[in-house]
The first five atom37 places (N, CA, C, CB, O) and aatype in JSON, in Angstrom:
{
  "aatype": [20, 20, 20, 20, 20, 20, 20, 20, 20, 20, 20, 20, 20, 20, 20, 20, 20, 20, 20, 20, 20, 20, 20, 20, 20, 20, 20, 20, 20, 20, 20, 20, 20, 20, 20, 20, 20, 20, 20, 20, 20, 20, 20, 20, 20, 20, 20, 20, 20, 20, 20, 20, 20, 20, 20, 20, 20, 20, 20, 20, 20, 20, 20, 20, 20, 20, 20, 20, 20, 20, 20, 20, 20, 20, 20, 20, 20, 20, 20, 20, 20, 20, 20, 20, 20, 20, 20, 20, 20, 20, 20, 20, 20, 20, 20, 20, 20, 20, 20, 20, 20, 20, 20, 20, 20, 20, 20, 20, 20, 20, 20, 20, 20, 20],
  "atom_mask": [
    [1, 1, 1, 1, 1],
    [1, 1, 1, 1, 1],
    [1, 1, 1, 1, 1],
    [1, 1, 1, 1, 1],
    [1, 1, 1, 1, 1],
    [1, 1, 1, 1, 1],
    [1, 1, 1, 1, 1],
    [1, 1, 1, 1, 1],
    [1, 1, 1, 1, 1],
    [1, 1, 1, 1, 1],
    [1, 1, 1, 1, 1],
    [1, 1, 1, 1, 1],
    [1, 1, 1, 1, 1],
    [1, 1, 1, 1, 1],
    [1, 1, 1, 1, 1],
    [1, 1, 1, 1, 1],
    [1, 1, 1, 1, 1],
    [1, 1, 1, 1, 1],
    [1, 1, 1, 1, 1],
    [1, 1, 1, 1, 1],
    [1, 1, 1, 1, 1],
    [1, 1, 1, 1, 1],
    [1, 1, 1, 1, 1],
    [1, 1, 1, 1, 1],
    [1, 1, 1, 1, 1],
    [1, 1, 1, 1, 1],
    [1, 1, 1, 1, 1],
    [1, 1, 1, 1, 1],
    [1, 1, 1, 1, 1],
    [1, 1, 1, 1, 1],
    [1, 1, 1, 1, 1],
    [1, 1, 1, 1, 1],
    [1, 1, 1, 1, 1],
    [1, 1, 1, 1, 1],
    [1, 1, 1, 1, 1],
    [1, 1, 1, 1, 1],
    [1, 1, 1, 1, 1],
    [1, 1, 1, 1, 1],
    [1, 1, 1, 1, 1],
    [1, 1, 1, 1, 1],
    [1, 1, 1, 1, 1],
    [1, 1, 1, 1, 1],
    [1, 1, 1, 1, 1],
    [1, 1, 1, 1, 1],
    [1, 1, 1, 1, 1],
    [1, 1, 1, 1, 1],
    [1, 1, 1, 1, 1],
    [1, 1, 1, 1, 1],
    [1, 1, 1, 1, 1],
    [1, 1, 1, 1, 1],
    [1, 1, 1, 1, 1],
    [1, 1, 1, 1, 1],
    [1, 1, 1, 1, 1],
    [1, 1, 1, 1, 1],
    [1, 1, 1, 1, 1],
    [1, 1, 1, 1, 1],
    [1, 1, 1, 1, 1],
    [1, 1, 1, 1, 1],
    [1, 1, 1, 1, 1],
    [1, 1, 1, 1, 1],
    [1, 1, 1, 1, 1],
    [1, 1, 1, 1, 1],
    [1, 1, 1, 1, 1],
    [1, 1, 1, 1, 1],
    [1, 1, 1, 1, 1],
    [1, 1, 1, 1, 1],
    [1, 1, 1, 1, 1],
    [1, 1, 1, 1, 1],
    [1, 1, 1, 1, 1],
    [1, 1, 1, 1, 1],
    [1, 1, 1, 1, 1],
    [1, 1, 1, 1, 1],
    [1, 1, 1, 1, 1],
    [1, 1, 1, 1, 1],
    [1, 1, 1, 1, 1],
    [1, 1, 1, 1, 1],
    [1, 1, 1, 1, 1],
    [1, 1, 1, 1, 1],
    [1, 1, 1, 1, 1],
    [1, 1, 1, 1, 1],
    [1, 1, 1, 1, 1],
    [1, 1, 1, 1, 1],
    [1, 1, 1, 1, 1],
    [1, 1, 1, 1, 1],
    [1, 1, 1, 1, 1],
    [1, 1, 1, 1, 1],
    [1, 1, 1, 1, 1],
    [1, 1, 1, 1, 1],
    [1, 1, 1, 1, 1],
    [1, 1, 1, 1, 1],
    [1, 1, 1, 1, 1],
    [1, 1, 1, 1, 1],
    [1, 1, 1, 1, 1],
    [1, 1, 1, 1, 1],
    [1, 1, 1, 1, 1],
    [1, 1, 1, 1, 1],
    [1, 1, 1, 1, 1],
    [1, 1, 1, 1, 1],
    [1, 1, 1, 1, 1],
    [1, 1, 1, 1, 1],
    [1, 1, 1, 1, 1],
    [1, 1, 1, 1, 1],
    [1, 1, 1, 1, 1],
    [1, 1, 1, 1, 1],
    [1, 1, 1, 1, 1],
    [1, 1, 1, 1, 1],
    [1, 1, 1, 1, 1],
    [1, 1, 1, 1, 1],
    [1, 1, 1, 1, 1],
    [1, 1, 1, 1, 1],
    [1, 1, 1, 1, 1],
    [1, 1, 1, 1, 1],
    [1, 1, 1, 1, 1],
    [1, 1, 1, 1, 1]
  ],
  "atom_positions": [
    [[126.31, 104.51, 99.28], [125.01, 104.08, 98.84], [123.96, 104.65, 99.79], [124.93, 102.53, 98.78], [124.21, 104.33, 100.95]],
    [[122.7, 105.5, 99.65], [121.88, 105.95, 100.3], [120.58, 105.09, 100.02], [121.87, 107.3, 100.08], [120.05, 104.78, 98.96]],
    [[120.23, 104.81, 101.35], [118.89, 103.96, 101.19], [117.88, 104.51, 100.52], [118.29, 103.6, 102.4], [118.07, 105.67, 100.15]],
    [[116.71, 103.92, 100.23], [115.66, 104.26, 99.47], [114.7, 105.08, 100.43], [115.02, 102.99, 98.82], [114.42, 105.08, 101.63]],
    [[114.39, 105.69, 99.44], [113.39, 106.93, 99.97], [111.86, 106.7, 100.69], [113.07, 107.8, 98.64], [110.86, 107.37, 100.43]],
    [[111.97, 105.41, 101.84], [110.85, 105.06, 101.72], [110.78, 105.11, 103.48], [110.61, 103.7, 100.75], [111.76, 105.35, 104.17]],
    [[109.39, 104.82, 104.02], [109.5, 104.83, 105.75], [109.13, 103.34, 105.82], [108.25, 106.02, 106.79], [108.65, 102.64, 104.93]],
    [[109.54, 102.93, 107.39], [108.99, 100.92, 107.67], [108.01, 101.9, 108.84], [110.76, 99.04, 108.66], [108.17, 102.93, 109.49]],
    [[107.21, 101.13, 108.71], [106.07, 101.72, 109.82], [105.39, 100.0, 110.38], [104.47, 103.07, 108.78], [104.84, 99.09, 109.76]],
    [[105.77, 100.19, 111.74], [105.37, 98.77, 112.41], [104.77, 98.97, 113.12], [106.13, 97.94, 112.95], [105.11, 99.68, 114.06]],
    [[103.01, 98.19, 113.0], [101.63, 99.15, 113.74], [101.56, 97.78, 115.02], [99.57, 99.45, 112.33], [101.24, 96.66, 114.6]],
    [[101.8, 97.91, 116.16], [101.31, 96.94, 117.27], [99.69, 97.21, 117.81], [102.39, 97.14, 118.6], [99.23, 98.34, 117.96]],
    [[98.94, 95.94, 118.07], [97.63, 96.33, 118.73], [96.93, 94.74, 118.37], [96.72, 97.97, 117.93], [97.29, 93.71, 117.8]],
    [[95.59, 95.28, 119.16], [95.11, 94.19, 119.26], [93.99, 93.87, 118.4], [94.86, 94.05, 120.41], [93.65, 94.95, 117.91]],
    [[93.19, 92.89, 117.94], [91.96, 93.02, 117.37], [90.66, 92.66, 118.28], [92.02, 92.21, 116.2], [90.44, 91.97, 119.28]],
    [[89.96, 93.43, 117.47], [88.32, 93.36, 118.31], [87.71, 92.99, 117.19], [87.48, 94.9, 119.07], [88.16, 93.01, 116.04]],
    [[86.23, 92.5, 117.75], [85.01, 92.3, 117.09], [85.48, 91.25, 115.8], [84.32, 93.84, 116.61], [85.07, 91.3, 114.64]],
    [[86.76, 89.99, 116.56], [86.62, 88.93, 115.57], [85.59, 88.36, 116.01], [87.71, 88.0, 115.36], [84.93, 88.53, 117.03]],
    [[85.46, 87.48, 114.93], [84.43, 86.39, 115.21], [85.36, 84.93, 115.54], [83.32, 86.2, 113.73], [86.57, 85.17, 115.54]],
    [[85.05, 83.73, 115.77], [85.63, 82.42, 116.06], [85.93, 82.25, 114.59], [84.64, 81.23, 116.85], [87.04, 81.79, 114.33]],
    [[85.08, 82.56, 113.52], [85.36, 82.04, 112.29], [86.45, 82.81, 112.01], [84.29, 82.06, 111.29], [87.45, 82.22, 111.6]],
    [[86.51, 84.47, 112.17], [87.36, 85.4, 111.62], [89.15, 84.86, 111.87], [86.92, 86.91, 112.41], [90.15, 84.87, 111.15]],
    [[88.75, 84.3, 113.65], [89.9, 83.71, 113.75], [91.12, 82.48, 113.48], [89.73, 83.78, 114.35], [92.34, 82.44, 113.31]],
    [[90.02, 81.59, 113.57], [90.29, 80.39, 112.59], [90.69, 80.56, 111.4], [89.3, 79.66, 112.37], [91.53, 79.77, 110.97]],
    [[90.08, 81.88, 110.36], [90.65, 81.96, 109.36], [92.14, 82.53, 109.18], [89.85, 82.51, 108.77], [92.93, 82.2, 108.29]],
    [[92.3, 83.22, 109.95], [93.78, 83.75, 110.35], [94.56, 82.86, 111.12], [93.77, 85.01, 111.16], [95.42, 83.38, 111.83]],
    [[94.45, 81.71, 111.12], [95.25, 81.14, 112.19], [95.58, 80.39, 110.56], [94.53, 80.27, 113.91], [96.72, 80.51, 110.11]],
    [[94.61, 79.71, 109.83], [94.7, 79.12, 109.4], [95.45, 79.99, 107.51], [93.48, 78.41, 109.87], [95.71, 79.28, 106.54]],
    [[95.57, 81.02, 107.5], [96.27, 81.95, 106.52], [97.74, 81.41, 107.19], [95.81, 83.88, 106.63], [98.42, 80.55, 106.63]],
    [[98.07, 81.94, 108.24], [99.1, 81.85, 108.74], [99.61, 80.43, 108.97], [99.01, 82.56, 109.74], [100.43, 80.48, 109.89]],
    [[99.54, 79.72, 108.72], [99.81, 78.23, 108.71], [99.89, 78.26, 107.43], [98.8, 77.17, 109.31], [100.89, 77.61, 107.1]],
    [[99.21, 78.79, 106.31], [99.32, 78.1, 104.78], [100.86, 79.26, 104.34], [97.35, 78.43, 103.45], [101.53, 79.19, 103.31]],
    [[101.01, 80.04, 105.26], [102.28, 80.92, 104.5], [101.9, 81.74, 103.32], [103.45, 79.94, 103.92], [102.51, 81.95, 102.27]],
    [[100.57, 82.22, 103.81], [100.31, 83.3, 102.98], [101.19, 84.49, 102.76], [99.27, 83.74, 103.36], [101.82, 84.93, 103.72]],
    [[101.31, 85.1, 101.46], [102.13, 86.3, 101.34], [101.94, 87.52, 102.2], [102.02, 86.71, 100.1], [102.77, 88.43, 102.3]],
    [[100.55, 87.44, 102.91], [99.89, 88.52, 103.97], [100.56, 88.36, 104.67], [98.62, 88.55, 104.56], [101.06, 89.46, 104.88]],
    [[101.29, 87.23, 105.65], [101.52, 86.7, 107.0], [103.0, 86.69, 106.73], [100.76, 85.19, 107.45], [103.45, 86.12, 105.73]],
    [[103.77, 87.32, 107.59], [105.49, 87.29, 107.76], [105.82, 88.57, 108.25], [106.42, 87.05, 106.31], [105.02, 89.37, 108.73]],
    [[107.24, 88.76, 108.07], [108.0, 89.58, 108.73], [108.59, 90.85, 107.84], [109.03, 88.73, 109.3], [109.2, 91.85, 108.22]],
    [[108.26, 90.52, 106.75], [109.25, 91.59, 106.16], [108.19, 92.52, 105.8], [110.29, 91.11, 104.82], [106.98, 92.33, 105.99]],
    [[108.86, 93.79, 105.13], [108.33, 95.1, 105.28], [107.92, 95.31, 103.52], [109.6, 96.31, 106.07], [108.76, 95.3, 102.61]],
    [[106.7, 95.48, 103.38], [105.99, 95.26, 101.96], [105.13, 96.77, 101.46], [104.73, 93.81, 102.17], [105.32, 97.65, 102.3]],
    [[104.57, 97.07, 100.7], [104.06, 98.44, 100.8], [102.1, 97.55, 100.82], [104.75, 99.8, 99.03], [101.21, 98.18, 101.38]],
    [[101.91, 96.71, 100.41], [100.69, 96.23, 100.63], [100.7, 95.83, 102.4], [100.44, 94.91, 99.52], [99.63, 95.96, 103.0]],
    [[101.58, 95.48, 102.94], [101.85, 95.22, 104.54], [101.4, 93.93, 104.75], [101.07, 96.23, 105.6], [100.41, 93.46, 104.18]],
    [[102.3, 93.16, 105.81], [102.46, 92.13, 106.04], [102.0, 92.03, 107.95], [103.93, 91.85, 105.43], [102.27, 92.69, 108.95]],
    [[101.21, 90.82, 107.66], [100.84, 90.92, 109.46], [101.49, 89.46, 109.89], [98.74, 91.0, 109.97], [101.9, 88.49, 109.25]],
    [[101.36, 89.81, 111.33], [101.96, 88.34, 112.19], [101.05, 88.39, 113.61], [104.02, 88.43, 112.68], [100.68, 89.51, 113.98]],
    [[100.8, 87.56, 114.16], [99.69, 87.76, 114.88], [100.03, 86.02, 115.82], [98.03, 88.06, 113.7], [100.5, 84.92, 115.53]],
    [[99.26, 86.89, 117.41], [99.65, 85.31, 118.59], [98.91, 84.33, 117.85], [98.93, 85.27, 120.56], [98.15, 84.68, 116.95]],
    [[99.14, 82.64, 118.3], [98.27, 81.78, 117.9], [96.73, 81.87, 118.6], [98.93, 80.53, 118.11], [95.98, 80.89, 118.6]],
    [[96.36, 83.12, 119.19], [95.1, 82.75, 119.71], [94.49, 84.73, 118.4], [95.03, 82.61, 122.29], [93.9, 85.81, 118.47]],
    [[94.77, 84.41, 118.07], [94.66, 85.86, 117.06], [94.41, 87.48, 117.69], [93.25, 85.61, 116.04], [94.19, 88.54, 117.1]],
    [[94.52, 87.21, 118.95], [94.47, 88.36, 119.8], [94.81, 89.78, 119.56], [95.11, 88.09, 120.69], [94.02, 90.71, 119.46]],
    [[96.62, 89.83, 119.46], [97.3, 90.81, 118.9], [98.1, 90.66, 117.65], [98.0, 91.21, 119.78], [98.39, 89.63, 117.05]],
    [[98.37, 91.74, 117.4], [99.26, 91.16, 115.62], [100.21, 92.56, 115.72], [97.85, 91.11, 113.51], [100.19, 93.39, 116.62]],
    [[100.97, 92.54, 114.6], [102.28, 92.76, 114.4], [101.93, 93.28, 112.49], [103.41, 91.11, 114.87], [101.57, 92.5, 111.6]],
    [[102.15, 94.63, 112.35], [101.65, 94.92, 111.23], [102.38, 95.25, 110.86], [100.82, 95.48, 111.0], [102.95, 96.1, 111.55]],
    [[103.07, 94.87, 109.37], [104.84, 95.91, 108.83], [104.22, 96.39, 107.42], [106.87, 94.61, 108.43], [103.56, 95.8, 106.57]],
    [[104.77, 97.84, 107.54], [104.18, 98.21, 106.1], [105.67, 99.34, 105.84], [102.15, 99.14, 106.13], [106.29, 100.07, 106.62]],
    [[105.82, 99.02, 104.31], [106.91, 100.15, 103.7], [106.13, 101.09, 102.69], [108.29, 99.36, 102.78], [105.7, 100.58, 101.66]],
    [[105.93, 102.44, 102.93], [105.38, 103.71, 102.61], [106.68, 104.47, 102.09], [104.6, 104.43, 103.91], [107.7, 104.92, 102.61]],
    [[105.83, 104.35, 100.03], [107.26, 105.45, 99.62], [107.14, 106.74, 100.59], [107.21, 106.17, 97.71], [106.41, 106.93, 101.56]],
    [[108.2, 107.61, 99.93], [108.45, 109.14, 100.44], [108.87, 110.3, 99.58], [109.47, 109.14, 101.41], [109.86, 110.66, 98.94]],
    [[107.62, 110.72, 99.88], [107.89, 111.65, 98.99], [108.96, 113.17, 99.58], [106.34, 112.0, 98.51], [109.56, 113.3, 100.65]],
    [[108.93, 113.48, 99.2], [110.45, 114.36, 99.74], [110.04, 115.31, 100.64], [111.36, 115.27, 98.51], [110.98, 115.66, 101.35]],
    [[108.26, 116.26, 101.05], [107.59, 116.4, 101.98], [107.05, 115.95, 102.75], [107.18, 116.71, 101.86], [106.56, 116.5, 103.73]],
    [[107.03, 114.49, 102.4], [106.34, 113.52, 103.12], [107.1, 113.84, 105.11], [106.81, 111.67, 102.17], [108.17, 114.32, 105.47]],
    [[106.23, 113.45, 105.7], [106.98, 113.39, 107.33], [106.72, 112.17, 107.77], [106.4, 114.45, 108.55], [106.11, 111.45, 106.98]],
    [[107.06, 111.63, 109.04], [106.02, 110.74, 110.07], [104.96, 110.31, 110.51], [105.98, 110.84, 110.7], [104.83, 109.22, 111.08]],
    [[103.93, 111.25, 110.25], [102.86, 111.27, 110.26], [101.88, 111.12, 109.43], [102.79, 111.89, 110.61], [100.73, 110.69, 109.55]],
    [[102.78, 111.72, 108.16], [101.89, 110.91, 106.8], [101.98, 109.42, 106.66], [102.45, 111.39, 105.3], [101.03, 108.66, 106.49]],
    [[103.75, 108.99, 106.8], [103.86, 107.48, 106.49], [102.51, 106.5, 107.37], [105.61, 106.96, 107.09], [101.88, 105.51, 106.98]],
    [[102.4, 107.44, 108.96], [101.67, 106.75, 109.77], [100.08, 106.47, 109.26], [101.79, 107.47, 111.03], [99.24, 105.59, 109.42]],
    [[100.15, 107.52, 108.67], [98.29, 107.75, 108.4], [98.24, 106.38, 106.88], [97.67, 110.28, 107.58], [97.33, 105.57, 106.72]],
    [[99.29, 106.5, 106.12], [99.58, 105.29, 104.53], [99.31, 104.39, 105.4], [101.33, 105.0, 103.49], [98.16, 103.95, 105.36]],
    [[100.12, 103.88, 106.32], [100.23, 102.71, 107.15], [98.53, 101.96, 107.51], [101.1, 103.29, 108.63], [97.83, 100.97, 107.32]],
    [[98.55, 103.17, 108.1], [97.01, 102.89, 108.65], [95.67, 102.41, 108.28], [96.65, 103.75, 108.96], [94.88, 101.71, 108.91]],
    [[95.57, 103.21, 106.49], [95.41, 103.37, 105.6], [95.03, 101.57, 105.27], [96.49, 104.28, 105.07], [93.95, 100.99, 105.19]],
    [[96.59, 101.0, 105.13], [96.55, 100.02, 104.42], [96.56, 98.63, 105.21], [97.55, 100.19, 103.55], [96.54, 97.47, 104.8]],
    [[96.59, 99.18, 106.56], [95.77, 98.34, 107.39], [94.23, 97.93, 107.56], [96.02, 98.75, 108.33], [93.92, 96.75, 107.7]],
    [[93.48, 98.74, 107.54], [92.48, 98.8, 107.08], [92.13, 98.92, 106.27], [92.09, 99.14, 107.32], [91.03, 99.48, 106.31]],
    [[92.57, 98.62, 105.1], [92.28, 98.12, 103.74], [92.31, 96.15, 103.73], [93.65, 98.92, 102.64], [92.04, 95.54, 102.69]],
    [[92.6, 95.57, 104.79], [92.55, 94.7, 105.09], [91.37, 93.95, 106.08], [93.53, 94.77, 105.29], [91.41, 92.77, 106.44]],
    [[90.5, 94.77, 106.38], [89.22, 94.87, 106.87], [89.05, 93.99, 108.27], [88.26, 94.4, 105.73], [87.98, 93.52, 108.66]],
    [[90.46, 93.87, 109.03], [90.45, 93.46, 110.21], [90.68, 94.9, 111.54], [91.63, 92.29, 110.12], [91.4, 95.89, 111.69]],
    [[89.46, 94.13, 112.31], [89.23, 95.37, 113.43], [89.79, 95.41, 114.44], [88.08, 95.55, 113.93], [89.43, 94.73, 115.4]],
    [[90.72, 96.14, 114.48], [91.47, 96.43, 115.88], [91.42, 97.58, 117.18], [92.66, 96.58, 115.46], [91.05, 98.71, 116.84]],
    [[91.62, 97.46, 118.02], [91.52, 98.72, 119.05], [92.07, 99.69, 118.34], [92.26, 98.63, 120.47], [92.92, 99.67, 117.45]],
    [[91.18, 100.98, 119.12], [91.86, 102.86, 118.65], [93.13, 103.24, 119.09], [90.97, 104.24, 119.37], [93.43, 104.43, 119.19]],
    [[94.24, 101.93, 119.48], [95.11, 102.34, 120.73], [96.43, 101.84, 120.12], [94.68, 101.59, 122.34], [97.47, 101.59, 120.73]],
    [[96.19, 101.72, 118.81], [97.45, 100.56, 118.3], [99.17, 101.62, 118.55], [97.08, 100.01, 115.93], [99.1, 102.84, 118.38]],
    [[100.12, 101.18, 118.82], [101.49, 101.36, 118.65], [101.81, 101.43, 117.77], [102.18, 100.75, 119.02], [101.78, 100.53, 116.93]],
    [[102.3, 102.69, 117.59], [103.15, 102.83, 115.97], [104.14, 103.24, 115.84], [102.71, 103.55, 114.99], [104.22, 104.47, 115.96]],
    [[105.2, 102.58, 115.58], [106.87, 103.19, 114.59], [107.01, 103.48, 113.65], [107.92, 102.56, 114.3], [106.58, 102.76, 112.76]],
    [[107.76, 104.81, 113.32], [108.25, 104.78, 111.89], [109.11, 105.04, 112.08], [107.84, 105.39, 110.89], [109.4, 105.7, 113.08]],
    [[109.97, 104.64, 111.18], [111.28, 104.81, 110.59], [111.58, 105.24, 109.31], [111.84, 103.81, 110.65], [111.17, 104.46, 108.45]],
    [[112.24, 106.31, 108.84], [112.77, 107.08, 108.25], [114.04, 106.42, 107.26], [113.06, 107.99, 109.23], [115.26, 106.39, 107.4]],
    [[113.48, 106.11, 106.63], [115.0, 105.2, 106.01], [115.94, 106.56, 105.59], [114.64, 103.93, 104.17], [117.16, 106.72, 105.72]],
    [[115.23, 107.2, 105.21], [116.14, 108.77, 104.27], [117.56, 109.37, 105.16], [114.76, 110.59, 104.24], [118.7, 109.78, 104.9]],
    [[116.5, 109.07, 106.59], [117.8, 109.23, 107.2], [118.5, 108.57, 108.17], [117.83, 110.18, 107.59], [118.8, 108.89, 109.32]],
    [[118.73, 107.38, 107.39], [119.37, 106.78, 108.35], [121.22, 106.68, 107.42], [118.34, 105.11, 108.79], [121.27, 106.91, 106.21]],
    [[122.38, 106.36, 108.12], [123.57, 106.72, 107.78], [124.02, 105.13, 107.54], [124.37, 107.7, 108.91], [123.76, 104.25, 108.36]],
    [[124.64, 104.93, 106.45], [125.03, 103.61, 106.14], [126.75, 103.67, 106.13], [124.29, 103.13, 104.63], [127.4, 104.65, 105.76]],
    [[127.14, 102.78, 106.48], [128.65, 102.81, 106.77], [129.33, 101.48, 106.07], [128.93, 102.81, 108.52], [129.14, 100.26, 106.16]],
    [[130.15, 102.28, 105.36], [130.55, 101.3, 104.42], [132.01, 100.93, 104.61], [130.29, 101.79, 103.03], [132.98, 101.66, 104.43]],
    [[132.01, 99.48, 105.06], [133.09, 98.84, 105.65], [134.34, 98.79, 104.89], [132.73, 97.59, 105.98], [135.38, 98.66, 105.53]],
    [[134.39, 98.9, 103.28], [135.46, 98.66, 102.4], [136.12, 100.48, 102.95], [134.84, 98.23, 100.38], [137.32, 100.72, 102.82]],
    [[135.41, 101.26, 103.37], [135.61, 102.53, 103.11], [136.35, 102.74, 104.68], [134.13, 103.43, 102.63], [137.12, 103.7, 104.69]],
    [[136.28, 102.28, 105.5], [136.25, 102.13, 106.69], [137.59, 101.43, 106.94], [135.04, 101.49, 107.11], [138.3, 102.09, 107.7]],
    [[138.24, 100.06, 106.43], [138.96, 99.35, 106.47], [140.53, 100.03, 105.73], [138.23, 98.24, 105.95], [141.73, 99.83, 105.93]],
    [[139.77, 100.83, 104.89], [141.05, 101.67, 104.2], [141.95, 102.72, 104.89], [140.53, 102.45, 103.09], [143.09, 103.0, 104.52]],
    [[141.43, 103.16, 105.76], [141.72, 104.07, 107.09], [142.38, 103.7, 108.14], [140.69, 104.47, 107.69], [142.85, 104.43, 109.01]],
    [[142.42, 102.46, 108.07], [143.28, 101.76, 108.92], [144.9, 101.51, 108.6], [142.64, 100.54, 109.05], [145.6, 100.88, 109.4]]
  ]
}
């Protein structure tokens, strides 16, 4: 089985130029279990962020197109971070990961060899 053709891109950093209200409102998203707020990897992107709203934790899944590289997924990512209209430092941390190539090992297949 080969994974899907898509990258996880997980943006770390901090935000600027909230306001007290901006924050409260994010504290308070994240308490109601908004679909924005969690862990898993979404193509609209999902954030998680300290209880003082400081830094956050951004997961986004970017199809792939078969030219696509690293740097595109990064720029989608980015993209759709700021499509969320929260302001963060120019300095954020970014991963991607490559699902295309990553190698899946399949244990029924594995166990037979023995």
């Amino acid at each position: 089985m080969n994974p899907p053709p898509v990258f996880r891109v997980t943006i770390r950093g901090r935000f600027t130029d909230l306001s007290e209200a901006d924050r409260a409102a994010l504290r308070a998203r994240t308490a109601d279990d908004d679909a924005f707020f969690g862990p898993a990897y979404t193509e609209a992107g999902t954030l998680s962020c300290d209880a003082g709203a400081t830094v956050f934790t951004f997961r986004c899944q970017v199809p792939a197109a078969p030219d696509d590289d690293e740097d595109t997924a990064a720029l989608a990512a980015l993209a759709a971070l700021d499509a969320h209209g929260l302001g963060y430092a120019d300095d954020p941390r970014i991963d991607v990961t490559d699902l295309r190539k990553m190698r899946v090992h399949d244990r029924k297949r594995r166990r037979g060899r023995r």
